[in-house]
C-alpha positions in Angstrom: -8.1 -17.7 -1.2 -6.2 -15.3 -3.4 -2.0 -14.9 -3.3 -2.6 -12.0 -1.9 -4.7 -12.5 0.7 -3.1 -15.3 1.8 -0.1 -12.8 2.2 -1.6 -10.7 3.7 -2.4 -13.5 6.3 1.2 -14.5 6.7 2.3 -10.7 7.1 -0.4 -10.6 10.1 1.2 -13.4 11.2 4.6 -12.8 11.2 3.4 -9.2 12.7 5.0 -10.2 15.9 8.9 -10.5 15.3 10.1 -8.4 17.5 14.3 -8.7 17.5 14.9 -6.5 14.3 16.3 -3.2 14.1 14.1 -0.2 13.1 15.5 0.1 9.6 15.2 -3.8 9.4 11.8 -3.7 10.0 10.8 -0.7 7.3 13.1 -2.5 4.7 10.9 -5.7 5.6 7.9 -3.9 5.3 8.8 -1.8 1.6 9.1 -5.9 1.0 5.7 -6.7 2.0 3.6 -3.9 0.4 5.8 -4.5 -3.1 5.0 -8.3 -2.7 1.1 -7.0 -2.4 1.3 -4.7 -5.1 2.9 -6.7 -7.5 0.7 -9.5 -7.2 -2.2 -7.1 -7.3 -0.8 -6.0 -10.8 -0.7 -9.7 -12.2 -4.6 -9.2 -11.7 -4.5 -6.0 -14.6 -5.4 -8.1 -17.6 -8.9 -9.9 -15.9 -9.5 -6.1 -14.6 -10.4 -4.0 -17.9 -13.7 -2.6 -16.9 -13.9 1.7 -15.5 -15.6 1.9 -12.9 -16.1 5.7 -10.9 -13.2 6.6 -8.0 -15.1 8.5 -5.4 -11.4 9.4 -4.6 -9.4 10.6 -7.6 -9.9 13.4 -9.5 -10.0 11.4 -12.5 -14.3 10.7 -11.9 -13.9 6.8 -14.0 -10.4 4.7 -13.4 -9.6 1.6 -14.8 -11.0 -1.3 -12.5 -7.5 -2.7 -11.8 -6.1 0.7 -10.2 -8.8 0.6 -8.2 -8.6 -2.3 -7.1 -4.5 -2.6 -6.5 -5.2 0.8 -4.3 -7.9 -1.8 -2.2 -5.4 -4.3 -1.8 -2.5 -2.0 -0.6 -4.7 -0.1 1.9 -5.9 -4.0 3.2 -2.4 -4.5 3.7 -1.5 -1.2 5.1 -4.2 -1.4 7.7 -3.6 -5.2 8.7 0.0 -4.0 9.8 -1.6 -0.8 11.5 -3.5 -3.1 13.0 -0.8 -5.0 14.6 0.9 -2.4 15.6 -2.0 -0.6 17.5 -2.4 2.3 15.0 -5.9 3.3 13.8 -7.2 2.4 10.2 -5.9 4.9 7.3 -8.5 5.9 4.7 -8.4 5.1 1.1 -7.9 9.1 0.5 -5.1 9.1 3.0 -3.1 5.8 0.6 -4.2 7.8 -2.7 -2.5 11.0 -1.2 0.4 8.9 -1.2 -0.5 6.4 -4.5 -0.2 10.2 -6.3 3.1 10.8 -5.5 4.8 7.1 -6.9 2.1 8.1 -9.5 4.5 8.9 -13.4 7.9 7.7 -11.8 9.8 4.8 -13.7 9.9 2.9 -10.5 5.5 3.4 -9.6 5.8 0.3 -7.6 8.7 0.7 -5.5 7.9 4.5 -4.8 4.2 3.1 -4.1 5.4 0.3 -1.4 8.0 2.7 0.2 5.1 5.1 0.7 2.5 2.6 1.7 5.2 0.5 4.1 6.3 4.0 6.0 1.7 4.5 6.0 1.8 0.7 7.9 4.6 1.6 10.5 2.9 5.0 11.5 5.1 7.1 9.8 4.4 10.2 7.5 5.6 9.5 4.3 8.6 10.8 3.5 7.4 12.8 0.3 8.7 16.8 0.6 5.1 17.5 -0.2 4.7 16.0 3.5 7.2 18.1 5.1 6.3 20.9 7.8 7.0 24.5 6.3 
C-alpha cells in the first residue's frame, strides 16, 4: 500500500473527532491534503510519461500532474465522504488546482483550496465570490 493511501486510510479514520473548533478542524484538514500532495510529489521523478487531460486545456500533461490531481481529489472525496457531502468531480478540484497554479507556494494554495473542497466549503478564491 502506498504512503498515501495509507493516509488517506488514517484521515478516514480519524474522520470522526468531533471536539475541535471549526478553524481547528480546516487548519487540520489544509494539514491533511498538503501531507497528500506532497507525498504525491515525491512520486514526480518515476512519473515522466504525457499522457492526454480530458480536463485541462493543456490536451497532453505530464503523468505526475495528473496523477497528484487523482490523489488530491481521492482524498478530498474520502473526507466528503465522512462528512455526508456528495463526491466532487475532477473538473470541480482542477477549477480550484488552477488557481494555486504559478504561485511560489503551489502546494499550500492547492491544500488550502482542496481542504476548504473536503469540508463543503467554496473555495475561498475571489474568482468564487458572488457578484
Amino acid at each position: 500500500m502506498s504512503r498515501a493511501k495509507l493516509r488517506i486510510d488514517i484521515f478516514s479514520w480519524m474522520g470522526y473527532i468531533g471536539a475541535m473548533s471549526k478553524g481547528q478542524e480546516f487548519q487540520l484538514m489544509i494539514q491533511k491534503m498538503k501531507t497528500v500532495l506532497v507525498d504525491a510529489q515525491e512520486e514526480r521523478g518515476q512519473k515522466k510519461n504525457f499522457q492526454p487531460d480530458p480536463i485541462a486545456d493543456i490536451k497532453v500533461q505530464p503523468e505526475w500532474i495528473l496523477f497528484e490531481r487523482q490523489a488530491l481529489l481521492q482524498a478530498v472525496n474520502a473526507q466528503r465522504k465522512i462528512r455526508g457531502f456528495p463526491d466532487i468531480t475532477e473538473a470541480e478540484l482542477y477549477r480550484v488546482e488552477c488557481f494555486a497554479s504559478g504561485h511560489c507556494d503551489y502546494t499550500a494554495k492547492f491544500a488550502l483550496y482542496s481542504a476548504e473542497l473536503a469540508l463543503g466549503e467554496t473555495p475561498r478564491h475571489p474568482d468564487l465570490w458572488p457578484d
